[in-house]
C-alpha positions as CSV (number, residue, x, y, z in Angstrom):
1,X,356.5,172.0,251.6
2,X,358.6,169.0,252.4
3,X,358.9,166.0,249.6
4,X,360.0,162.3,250.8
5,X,359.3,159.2,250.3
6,X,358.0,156.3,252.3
7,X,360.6,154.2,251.9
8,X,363.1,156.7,253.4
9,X,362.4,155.6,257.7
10,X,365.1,158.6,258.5
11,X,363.7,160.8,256.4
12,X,360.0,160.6,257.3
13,X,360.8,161.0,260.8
14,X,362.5,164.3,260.4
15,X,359.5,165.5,257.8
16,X,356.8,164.6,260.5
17,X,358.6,165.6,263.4
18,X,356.5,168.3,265.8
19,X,353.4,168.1,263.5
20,X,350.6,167.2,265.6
21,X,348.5,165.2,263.1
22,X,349.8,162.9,260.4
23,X,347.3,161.7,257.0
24,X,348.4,158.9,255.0
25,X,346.4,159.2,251.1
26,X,348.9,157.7,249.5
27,X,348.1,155.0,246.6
28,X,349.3,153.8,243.5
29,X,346.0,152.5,241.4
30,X,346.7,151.2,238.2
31,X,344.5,152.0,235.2
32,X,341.7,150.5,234.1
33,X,343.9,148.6,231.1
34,X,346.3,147.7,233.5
35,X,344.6,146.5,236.5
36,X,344.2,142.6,235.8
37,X,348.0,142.2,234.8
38,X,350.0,140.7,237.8
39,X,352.9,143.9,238.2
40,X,350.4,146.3,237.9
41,X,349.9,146.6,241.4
42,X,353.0,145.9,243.2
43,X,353.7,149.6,243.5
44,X,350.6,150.4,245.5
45,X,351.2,146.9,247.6
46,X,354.3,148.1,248.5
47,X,352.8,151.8,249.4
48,X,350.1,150.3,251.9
49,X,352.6,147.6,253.2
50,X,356.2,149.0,253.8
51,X,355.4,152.8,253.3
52,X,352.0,152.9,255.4
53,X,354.5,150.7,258.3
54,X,357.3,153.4,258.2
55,X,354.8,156.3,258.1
56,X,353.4,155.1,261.7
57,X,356.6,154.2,263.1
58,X,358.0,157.4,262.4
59,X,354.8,159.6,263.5
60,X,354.9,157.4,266.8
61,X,358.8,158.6,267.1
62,X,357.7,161.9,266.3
63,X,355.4,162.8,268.9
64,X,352.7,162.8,266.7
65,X,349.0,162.7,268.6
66,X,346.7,161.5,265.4
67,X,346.9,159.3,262.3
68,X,344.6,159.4,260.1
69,X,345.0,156.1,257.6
70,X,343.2,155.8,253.8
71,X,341.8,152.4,252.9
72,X,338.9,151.2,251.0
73,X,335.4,149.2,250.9
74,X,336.5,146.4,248.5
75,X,337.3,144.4,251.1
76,X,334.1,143.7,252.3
77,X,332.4,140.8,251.4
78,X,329.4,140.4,248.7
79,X,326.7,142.0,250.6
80,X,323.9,141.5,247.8
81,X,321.2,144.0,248.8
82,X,322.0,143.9,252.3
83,X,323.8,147.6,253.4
84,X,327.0,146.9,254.9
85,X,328.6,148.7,258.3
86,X,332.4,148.7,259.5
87,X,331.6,145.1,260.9
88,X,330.9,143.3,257.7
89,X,333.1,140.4,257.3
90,X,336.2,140.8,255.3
91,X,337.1,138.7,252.1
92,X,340.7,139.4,251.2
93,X,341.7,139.3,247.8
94,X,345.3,139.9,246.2
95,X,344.9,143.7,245.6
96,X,342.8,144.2,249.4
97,X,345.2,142.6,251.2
98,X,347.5,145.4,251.3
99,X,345.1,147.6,252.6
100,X,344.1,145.7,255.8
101,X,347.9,145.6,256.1
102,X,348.0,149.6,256.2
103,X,344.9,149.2,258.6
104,X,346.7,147.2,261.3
105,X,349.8,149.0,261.1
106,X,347.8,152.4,261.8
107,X,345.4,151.4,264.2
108,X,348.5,149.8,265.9
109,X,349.4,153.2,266.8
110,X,346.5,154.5,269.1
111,X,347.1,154.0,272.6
112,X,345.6,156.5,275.4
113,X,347.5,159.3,274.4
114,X,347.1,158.9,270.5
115,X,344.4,158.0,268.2
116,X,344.4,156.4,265.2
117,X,341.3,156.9,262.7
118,X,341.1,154.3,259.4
119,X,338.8,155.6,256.2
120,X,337.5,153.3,254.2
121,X,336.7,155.0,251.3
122,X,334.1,154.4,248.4
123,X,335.2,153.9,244.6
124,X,336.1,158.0,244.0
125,X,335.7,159.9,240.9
126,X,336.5,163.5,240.2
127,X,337.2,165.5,236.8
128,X,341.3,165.7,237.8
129,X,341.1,161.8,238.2
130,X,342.8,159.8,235.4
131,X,340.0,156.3,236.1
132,X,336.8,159.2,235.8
133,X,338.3,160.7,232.3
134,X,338.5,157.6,231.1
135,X,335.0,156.8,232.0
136,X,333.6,159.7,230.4
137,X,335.4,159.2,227.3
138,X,334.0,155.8,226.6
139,X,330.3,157.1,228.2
140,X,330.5,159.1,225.3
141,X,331.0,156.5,222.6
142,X,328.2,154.6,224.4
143,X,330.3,152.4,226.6
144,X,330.1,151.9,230.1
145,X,333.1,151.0,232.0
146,X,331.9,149.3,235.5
147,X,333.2,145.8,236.9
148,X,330.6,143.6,237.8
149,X,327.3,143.0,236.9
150,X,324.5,145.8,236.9
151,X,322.4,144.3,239.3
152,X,325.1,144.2,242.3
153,X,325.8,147.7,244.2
154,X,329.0,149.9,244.0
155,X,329.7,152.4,246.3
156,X,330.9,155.8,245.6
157,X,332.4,159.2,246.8
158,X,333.0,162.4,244.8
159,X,336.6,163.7,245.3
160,X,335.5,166.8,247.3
161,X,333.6,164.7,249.7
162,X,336.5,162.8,250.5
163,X,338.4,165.5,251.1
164,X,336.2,167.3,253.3
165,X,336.1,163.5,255.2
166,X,339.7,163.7,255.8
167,X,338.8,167.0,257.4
168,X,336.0,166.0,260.0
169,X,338.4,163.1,260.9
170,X,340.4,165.4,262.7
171,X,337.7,165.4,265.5
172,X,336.5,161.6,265.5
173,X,337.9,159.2,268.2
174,X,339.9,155.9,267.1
175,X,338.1,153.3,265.3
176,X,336.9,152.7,261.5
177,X,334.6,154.9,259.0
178,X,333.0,153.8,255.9
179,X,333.4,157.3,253.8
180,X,330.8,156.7,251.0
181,X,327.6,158.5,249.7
182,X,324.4,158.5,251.4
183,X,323.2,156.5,248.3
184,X,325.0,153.6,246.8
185,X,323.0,152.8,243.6
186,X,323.6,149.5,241.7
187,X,326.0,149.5,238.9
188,X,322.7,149.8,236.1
189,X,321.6,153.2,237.8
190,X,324.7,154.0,238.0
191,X,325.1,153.6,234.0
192,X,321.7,155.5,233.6
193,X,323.1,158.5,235.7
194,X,326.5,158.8,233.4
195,X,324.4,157.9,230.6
196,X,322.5,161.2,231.4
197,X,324.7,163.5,232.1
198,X,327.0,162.9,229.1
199,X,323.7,163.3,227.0
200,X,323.2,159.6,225.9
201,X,320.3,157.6,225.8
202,X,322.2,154.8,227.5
203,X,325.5,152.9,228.3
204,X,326.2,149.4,227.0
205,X,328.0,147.7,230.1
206,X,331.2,146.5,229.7
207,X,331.7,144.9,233.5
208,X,331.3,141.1,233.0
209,X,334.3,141.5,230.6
210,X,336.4,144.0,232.8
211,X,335.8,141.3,235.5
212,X,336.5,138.5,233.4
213,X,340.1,139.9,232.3
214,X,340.8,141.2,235.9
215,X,340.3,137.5,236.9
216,X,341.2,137.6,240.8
217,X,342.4,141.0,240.8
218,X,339.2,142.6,240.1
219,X,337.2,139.8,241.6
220,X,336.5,142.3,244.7
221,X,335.7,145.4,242.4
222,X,332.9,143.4,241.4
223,X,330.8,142.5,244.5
224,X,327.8,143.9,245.5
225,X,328.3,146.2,248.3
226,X,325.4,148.9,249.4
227,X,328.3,150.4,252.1
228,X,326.3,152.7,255.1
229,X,328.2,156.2,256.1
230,X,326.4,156.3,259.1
231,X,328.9,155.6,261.7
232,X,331.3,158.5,260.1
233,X,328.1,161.1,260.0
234,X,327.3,160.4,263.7
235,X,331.0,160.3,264.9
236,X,331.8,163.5,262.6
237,X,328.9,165.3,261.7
238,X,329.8,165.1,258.6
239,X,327.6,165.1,255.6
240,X,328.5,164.2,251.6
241,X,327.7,167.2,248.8
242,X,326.7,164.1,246.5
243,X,324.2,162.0,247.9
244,X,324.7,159.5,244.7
245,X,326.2,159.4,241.2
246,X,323.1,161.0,240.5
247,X,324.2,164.7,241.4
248,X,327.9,163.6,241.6
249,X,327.9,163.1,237.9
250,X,326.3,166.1,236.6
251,X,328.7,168.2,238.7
252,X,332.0,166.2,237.4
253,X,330.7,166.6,233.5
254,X,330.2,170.4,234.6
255,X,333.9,171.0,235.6
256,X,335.2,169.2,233.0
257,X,333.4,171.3,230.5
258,X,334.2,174.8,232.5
259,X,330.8,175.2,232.9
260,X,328.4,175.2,236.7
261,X,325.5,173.3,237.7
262,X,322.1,174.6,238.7
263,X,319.5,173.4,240.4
């Protein structure tokens, strides 16, 4: 195991030097309680900006044949009901913009000889994730904490669904995947289906004010976006455990508590 940070150009091309693939995951999300102030995100700015740039310069240097790139839905536009593909116009806001910066710089790598794969991935949750244990603690004092109103769409991927994405992108040619669940629910069944499986009869919504003190930052967070997999389970074969929040809940509750699900 090799540690070494982005911002070290000599020393990332020495750590990815004869590896054949290269996968860039790194981030820097701020909390929930953090995520409208204006320094809160600088860190993960400069992750997907300088870092992401230096990672692909020094897998290009290093012979490297693949990179595989993280990103995220929330830059696609408000799609109300509609679902939205890899094509769906982009609306940049101050905590997107990064991302399609890490984009370019990776898909700047592919040429004939190398390919470059971007994964846009859906709003994840898992029990070892600091944003989904703090969810659950307030869905069990009865509070729901989405961004955005109930009626718009969220899109979603469990932890181990990502991973096993990152996975089947080792066999997909260049080009962009949406990595989400079969079945994006809106942000209201989404609060019924944490609601459940914390044992509550329901979640008071606390998203109009999350979006409200977010202001700008948060303002893409809480579009409506029903995001479609389907280009990623063609070019992959590749298939999500959780087809919603609806199993993908039950299942996070469950390991948090030590306990499996049946049925």
């Amino acid at each position: 195991m090799v540690s070494v940070s982005l911002f070290e150009p000599d020393a990332l091309g020495v750590a990815v030097a004869g590896y054949e693939v290269v996968v860039n995951l790194a981030t820097h999300i701020p909390s929930l309680a953090k995520s409208g102030l204006p320094w809160a995100w600088l860190e993960n700015e400069a992750v997907r900006t300088e870092g992401a740039r230096n990672l692909v310069r020094a897998a290009q240097a290093g012979g490297v044949s693949r990179f595989v790139q993280e990103s995220v839905v929330f830059g696609y536009g408000d799609g109300g009901d509609a679902w939205i593909d890899e094509d769906w116009p982009i609306q940049q806001t101050s905590i997107t913009a990064s991302s399609q910066v890490a984009e370019r710089s990776a898909l700047g790598f592919a040429d004939d000889a190398r390919t470059a794969v971007i994964l846009r991935f859906g709003s994840s949750y898992g029990p070892d994730s600091g944003h989904t244990v703090a969810r659950v603690r307030a869905a069990r004092m009865g509070i729901g904490l989405v961004v955005g109103p109930e009626s718009a769409y969220s899109s979603n991927i469990h932890v181990d669904d990502a991973a096993s994405a990152v996975v089947a992108a080792l066999q997909v040619q260049s080009g962009v995947y949406n990595v989400v669940e079969d079945e994006p629910l809106t942000r209201r069944e989404q609060l019924k289906a944490l609601a459940a499986a914390v044992g509550r009869a329901r979640l008071v919504s606390a998203g109009r004010l999350i979006a409200s003190l977010g202001g700008s930052r948060t303002s893409a967070m809480a579009r409506s976006q029903r995001v479609s997999n389907r280009r990623f389970l063609v070019a992959a074969l590749w298939r999500p455990t959780y087809a919603s929040v609806r199993q993908g809940w039950p299942a996070v509750i469950a390991a948090m508590e030590g306990r499996s699900v049946t049925g």
